[in-house]
N, C-alpha and C positions, 0 to 999 in steps of 0.2 A: 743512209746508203744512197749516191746516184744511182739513178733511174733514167731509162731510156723511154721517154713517152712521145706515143703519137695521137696528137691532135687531129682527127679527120677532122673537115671544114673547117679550119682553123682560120679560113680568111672569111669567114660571114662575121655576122654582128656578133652573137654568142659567144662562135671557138675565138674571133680575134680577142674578144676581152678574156677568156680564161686564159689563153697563150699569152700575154701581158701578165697578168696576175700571177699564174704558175711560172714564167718565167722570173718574175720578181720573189716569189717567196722561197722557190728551192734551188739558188745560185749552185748546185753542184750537176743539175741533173739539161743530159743532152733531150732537147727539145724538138721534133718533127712534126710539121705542119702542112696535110696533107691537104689538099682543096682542087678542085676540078675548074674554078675563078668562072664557072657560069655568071649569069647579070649579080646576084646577089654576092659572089665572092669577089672580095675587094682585095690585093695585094697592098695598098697602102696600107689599108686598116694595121700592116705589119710593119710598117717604114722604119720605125723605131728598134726591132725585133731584129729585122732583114741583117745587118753589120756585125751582128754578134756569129760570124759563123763559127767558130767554138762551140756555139753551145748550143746554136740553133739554123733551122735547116728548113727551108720550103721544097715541098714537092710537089708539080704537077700532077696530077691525074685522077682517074674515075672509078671510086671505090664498085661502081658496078660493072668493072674488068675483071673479070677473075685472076688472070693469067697474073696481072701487073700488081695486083692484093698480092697474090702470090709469092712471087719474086721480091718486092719489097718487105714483107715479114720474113722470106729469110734470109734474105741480107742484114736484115737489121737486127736480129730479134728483138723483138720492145718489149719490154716486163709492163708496160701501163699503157693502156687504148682509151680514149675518151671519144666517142661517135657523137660530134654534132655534124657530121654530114649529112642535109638534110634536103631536099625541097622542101617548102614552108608555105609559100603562098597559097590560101584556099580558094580564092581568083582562078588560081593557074591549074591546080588542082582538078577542076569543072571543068575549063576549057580543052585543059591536056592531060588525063590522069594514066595514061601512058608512062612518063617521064617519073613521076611522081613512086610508081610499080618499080620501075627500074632502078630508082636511088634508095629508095627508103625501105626496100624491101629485100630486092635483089642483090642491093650495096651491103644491107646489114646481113644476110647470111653471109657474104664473100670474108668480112673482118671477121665475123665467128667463126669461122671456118679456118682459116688461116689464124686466129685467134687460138684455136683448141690447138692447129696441129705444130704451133711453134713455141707452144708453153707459153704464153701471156701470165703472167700472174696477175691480174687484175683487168678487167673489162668492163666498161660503164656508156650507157644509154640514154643518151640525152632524150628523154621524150617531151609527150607533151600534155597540157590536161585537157585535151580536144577531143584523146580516144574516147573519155569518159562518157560524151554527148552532151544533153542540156538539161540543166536543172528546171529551167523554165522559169517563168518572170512570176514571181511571189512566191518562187518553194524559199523557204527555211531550211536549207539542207545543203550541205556542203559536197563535195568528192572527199574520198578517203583513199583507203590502198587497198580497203573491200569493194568498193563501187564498180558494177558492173562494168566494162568495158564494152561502151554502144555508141561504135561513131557517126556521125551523118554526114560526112561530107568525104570525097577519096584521098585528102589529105591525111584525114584523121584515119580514115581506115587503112590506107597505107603503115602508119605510123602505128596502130593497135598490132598492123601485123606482125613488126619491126620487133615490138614490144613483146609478143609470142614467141618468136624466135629466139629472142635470148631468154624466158623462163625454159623452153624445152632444152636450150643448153645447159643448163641449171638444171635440172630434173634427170635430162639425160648423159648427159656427159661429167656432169659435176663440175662444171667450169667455175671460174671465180668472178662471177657476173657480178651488178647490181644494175636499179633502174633507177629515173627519177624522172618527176613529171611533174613540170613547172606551167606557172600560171604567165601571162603578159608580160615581156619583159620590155623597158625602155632603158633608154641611156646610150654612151656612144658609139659612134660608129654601125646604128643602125637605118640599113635597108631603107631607100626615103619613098619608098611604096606602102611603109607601114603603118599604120593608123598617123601615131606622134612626128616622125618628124616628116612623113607627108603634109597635113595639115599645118605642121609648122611653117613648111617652105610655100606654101600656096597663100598662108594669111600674110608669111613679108612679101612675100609678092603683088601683093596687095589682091590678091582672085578672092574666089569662090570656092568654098569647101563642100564637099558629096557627101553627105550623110545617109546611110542606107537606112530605108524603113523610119522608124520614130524616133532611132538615132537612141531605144533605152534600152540595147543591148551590154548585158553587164559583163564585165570579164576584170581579174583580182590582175592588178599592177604589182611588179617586183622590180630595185632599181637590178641592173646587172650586175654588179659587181655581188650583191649579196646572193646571187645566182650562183655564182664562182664560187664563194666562200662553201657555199652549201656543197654543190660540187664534191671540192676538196675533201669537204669533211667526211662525203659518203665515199669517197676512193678508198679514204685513208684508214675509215674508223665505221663505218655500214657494214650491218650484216650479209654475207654471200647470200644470191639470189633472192634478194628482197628490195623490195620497192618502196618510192620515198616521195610523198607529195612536196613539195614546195610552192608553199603563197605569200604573198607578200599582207595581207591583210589589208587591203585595200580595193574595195571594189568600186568601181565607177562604171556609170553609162558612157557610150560613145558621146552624148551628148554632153553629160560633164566634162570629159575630156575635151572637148572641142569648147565650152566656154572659158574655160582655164587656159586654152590657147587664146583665147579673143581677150580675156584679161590682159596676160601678158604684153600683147603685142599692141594691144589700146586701140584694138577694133571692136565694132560691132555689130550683134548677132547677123545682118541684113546680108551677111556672107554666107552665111548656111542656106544650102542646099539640098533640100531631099529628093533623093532619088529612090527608084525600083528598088526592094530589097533585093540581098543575095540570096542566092537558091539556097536550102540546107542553113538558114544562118543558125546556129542554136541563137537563144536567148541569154541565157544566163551561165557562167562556168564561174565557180566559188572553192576553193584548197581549203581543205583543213591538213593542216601541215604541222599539227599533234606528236606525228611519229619523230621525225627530224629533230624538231624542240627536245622530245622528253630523252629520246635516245643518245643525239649527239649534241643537245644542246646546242643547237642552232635557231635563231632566230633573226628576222631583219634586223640589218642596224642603219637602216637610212628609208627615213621616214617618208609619204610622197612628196612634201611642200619641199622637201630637201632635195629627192633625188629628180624632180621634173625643172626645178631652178638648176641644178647641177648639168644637166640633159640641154637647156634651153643654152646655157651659156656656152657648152661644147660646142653646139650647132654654130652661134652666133662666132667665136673664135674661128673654125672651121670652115668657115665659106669655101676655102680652096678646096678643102676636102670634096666639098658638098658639089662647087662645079665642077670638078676634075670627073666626079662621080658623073654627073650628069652629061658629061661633053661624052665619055664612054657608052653612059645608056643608047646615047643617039646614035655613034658609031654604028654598035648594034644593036637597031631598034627595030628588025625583025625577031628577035630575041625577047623583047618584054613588051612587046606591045597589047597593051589587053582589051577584049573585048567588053569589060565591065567596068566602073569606077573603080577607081584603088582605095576606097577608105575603107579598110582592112580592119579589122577588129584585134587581130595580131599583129 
């Protein structure tokens, strides 16, 4: 049966690639792509997308409006809501955690809200495995869907909150919620603030790469696409108000990542940089992603050696992308200019 879905953030790195992917797998269902295009929403990410208006639809605006949430669920009504509208950066997070309150917290009541009072049938929450906090550098121990939720930075507790909001919809209201909460995603069309293709662009640039602290902060890689798949499968086929880890079973230190960049590109090490750690950095975040597997049969199917060669070559095709991106940052570069290094762990 088509289905009317709305993509929040559908122009960052994440929603752009589910909106590509769901637009590809369900040719019958009209598509709405909702984004606010702050520094990290990127309207190309959709260039491809943009032409089909049949069947797909960009919208300006700021899930933390109420009035304008409002008005567009009922003009629309959408049977399917996917929230990756998000602030992300934990950078930005420290400097401004104001912003952070307002999207990710006061954006995710306004959709559930508007969510319950126009019949949604289906509602899902892109989280993150940040709220969980740190395992620390040599536990044995993974996050589950039991693991306490203890965040350390205003990012993460933003997003813990986001996450509360929609179990008490669950609980209270009985909405048709579920959650998921993913480990490190790369691949394209990602944010170039972000660990990979930061460092990617600094080492062809022939610079200097910041590596915070001892650079063996661990966090599990997933390429994106198998992020999507997962996605799909908890919309489609996920138990109502239950939660779903996803990891890609790969862990790496910042520092391995960064010499898998130095391989690639046939530099070396003497480009690393260490710098001041970041405030709150956890050490170690690790998914056990058990529930997903056993329940809906999901597992990765693109390995790292596969999905970071896949990731490295989009980048290298992409140049335009990547300057177009960057002639923009500068435009507004009261907007993203940050007070710390950006070698981002996410």
């Amino acid at each position: 049966m088509a289905k009317k879905v709305l993509i929040t953030g559908g122009a960052g790195f994440i929603g752009s690639n589910y909106a590509h992917y769901h637009f590809d797998k369900y040719p019958d269902d009209e598509i709405f792509v909702l984004d606010k295009l702050t520094y990290a929403g990127n309207k190309d990410n959709l260039a491809e997308l943009l032409p089909k208006e049949e069947r797909f639809h960009f919208i300006q605006g700021d899930i933390a409006e109420k009035k304008f949430v409002e008005d567009l669920f009922e003009a629309e009504k959408f049977d399917t809501v996917l929230n990756f509208a998000a602030e992300t950066h934990v950078d930005r997070s420290i400097e401004e955690p104001s912003i952070f309150v307002m999207t990710n917290i006061v954006g995710t009541h306004n959709l559930l809200e508007s969510a319950r009072e126009t019949g949604v049938r289906r509602y899902h929450q892109i989280s993150t495995d940040e709220v969980y906090g740190d395992l620390g550098i040599g536990s044995k121990d993974f996050f589950t869907e039991q693991t306490a939720i203890a965040p350390n930075c205003p990012y993460a507790a933003s997003k813990a909150s986001a996450d509360l909001l929609v179990r008490s919809a669950f609980e209270t209201y009985q909405m048709p919620v579920t959650l998921s909460r993913c480990s490190n995603n790369y691949g394209p069309y990602q944010f170039p603030e972000k660990l990979i293709p930061y460092f990617f662009k600094l080492m062809s640039e022939g610079k200097e790469v910041p590596v915070y602290g001892d650079g063996l902060n661990v966090r599990d890689w997933l390429y994106v696409i198998d992020h999507c798949r997962a996605i799909d499968m908890i919309v489609n086929e996920g138990r109502l108000g239950e939660v779903y880890n996803i990891g890609g079973n790969n862990e790496k230190t910042n520092l391995e990542i960064t010499k898998i960049l130095l391989d690639f590109l046939d530099r070396d090490e003497d480009c690393i940089v260490y710098v001041d750690d970041r405030r709150a950095h956890d050490r170690r975040y690790a998914i056990d992603s058990s529930k997903i597997q056993s329940e809906l049969n999901w597992e990765p199917s693109v390995n790292f050696k596969e999905g970071i060669s896949k990731t490295f070559a989009w980048y290298q095709d992409h140049r335009e992308w990547v300057q177009k991106l960057e002639s923009n940052i500068q435009e507004r570069k009261h907007q993203v200019v940050s007070k710390t290094p950006l070698s981002a762990s996410r």
